[in-house]
C-alpha positions as CSV (number, residue, x, y, z in Angstrom):
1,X,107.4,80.6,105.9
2,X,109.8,77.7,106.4
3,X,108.7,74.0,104.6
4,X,110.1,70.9,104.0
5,X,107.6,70.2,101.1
6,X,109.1,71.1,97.5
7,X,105.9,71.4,96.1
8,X,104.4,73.2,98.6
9,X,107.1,76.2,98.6
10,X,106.8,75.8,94.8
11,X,102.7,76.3,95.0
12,X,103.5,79.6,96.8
13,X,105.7,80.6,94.5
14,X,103.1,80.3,91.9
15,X,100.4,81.6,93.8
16,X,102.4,84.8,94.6
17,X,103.6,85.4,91.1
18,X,100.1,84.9,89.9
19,X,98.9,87.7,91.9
20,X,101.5,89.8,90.9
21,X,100.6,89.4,87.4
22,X,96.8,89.2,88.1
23,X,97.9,93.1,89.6
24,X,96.3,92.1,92.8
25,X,96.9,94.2,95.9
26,X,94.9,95.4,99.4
27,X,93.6,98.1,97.7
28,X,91.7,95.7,95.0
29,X,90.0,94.2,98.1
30,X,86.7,96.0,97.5
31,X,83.7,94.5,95.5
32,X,85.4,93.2,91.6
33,X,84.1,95.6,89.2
34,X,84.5,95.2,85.1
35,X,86.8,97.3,83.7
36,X,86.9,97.4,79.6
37,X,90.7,97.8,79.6
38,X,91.7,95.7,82.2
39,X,93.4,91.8,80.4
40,X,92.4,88.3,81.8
41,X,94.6,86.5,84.3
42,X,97.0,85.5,82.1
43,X,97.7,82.6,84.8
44,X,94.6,81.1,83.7
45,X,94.8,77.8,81.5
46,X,98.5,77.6,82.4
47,X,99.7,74.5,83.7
48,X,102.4,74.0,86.3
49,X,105.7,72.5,85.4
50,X,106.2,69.4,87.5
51,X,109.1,71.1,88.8
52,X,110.5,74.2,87.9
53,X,112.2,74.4,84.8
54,X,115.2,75.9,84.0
55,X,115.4,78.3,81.2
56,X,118.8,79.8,80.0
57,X,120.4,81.4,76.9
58,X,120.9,84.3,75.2
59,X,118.2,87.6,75.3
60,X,117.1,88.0,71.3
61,X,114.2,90.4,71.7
62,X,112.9,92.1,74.8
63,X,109.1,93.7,74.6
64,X,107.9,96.2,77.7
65,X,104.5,95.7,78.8
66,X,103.6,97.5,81.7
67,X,105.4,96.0,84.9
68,X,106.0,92.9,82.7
69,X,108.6,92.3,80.2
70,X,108.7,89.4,77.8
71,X,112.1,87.9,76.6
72,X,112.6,85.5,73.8
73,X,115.7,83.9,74.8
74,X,118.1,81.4,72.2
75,X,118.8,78.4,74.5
76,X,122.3,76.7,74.2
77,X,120.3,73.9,71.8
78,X,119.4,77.1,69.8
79,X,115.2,77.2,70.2
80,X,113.8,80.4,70.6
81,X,111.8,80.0,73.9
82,X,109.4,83.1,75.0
83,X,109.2,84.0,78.8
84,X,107.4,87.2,80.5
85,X,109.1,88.4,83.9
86,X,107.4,90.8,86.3
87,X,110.0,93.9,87.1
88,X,112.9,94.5,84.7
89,X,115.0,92.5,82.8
90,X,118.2,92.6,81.2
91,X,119.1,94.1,77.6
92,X,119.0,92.2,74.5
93,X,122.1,90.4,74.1
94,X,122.8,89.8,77.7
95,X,122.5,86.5,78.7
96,X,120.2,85.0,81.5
97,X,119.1,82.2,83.2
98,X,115.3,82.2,84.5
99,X,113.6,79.5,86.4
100,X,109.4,78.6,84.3
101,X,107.1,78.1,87.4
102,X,104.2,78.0,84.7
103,X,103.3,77.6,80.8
104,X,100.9,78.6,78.5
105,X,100.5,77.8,75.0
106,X,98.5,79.5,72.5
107,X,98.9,82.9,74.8
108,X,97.4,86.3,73.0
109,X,98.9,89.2,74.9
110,X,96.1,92.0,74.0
111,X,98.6,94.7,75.8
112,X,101.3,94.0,73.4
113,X,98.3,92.5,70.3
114,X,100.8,89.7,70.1
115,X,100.6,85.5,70.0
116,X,102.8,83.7,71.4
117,X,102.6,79.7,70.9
118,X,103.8,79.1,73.9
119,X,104.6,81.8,77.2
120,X,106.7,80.5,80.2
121,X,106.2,82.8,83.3
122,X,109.2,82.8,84.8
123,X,111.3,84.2,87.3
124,X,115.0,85.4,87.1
125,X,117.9,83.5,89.0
């Protein structure tokens, strides 16, 4: 899909990493049924970044959670910022640089039982 609009390519972005997380796919296209271990769309509540936001520094912890893998990473002005990434991610100790296409604050992870203040989902430059 080719565009001139930022914020349109940015949008799809969001909208395709948010059904990644949300663990959507063809064969989910039947009628929604309630399952008691499935987690919320973790999308929900977050708002989008008025542009992308760079995120970069050093990997301090590293927590697997299914297909997703949250990073606390020490920035250069040395706050400890949380992000989750879909796929894998490097080892603690390595450093990155990720790009936040959304936030949430007050973010309870029930697959890890974890609260975070505030979550970027981000993606991995």
């Amino acid at each position: 899909m080719s565009t001139t609009d930022p914020a349109a390519g940015r949008r799809s972005r969001v909208l395709a990493l948010s059904l990644a997380l949300a663990g959507c796919s063809v064969a989910d296209a039947g009628p929604p049924q309630k399952s008691p271990a499935a987690a919320p769309n973790p999308f929900v509540g977050a708002s989008e970044p008025s542009a992308p936001l760079p995120l970069a520094g050093r990997v301090e912890e590293r927590l697997v959670a299914g297909s997703y893998v949250y990073l606390a990473v020490r920035g250069s002005d040395d706050a400890l910022r949380w992000a989750v990434v879909l796929g894998d991610a490097p080892p603690v100790g390595a450093d990155v640089a990720l790009t936040s296409t959304a936030r949430r604050t007050d973010f309870h992870s029930p697959r890890l039982g974890r609260d975070f203040a505030e979550l970027h989902f981000a993606i991995l430059r």
